[in-house]
Structure formats: structure tokens, C-alpha cells
C-alpha positions in Angstrom: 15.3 -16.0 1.5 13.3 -18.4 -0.8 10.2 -17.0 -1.8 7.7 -19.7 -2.9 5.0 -19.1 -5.5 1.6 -19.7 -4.6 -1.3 -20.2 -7.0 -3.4 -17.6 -5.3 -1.4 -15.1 -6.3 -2.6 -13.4 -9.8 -1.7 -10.4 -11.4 -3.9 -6.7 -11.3 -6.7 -6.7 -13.9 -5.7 -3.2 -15.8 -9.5 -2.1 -15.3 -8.9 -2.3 -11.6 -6.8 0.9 -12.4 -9.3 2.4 -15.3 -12.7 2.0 -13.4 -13.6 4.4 -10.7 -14.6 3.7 -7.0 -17.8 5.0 -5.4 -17.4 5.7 -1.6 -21.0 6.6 -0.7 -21.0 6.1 2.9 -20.0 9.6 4.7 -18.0 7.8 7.6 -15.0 7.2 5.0 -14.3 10.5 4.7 -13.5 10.2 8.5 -11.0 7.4 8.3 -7.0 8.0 7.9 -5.8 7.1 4.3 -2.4 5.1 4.3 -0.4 5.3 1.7 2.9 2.7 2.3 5.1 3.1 -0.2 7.5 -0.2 -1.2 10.5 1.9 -2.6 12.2 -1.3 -4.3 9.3 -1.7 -7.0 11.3 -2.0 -10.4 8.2 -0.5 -12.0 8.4 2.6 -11.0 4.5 3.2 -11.2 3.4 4.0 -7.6 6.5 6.5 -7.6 4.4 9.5 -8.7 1.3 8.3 -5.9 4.2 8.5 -3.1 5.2 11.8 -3.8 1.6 13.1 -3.8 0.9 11.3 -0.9 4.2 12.2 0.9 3.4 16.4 0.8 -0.1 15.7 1.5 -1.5 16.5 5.5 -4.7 14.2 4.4 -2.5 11.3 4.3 -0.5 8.9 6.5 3.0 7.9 4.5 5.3 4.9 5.2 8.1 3.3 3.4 9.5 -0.2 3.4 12.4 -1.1 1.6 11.1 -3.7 0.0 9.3 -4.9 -3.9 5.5 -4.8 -4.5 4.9 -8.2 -3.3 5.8 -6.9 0.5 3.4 -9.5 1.9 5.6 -12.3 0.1 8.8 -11.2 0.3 9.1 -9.4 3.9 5.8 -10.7 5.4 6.9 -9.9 9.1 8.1 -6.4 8.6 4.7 -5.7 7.0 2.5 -7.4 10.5 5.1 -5.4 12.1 4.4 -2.0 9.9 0.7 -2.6 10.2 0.1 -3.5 13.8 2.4 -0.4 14.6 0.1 2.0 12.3 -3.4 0.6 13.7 -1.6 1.7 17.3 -1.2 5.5 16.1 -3.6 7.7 16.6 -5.0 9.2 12.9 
């Protein structure tokens, strides 16, 4: 599979990982949390978030064998992964 580079693609901003999030409205905390884990990631960062989210009932955990950039590389399997999790019940 080619994979073509597009110019909208940029890389994280390290404060997107420093800075906090506020989540003030109450009906978040009644919304399923995801967690999809790309298991071919040669970073190795998110492995640690898997595992917490993996033994964790508060969350919903899927794999793909694929890199980060899932929406790139395996765009269909992701529509696919995504339209099959907004069909579950949470």
C-alpha cells in the first residue's frame, strides 16, 4: 500500500500532553471512554495507557494491528472499527 503524505498532517505539540483538560459539563461523566489501542506504534508510548485501560471496567478497549497514523495507513479498518463501536451498547 502507498501511503501519500498530506500537508495537513502535523506532528503533536508536547503541551497537548503537559496541559490539563477541564471537563465541566456533568453529562461526560455519562459517556463510554474508548481507548483503541494501535499495537504496531514503534514508540512504544501509549503501551503503558493500554494496559491501564485494558483492566479497567470504566473503559471500552480495542486493538488494531496497525501504527499510530491508523487513519492513514488502514483507513477502512478504522470506519469499520468505529461504525462497529458507535453500534454497541456502552
Amino acid at each position: 500500500m502507498k501511503i501519500r503524505k498530506s500537508k495537513s498532517l502535523t506532528q503533536s505539540q508536547p503541551r497537548a500532553y503537559e496541559e490539563p483538560e477541564h471537563l465541566t459539563n456533568p453529562a461526560i461523566a455519562s459517556l463510554p471512554r474508548t481507548f483503541i489501542y494501535l499495537n504496531k506504534s514503534a514508540y512504544g508510548f501509549f503501551d503503558g495507557f493500554a494496559k491501564l485501560a485494558q483492566s479497567s471496567k470504566d473503559w471500552r478497549y480495542y486493538e488494531m494491528a496497525t501504527a499510530h497514523d491508523a487513519m492513514v495507513i488502514e483507513p477502512q479498518k478504522l470506519a469499520e472499527l468505529l461504525i462497529k463501536m458507535a453500534s454497541e451498547p456502552s
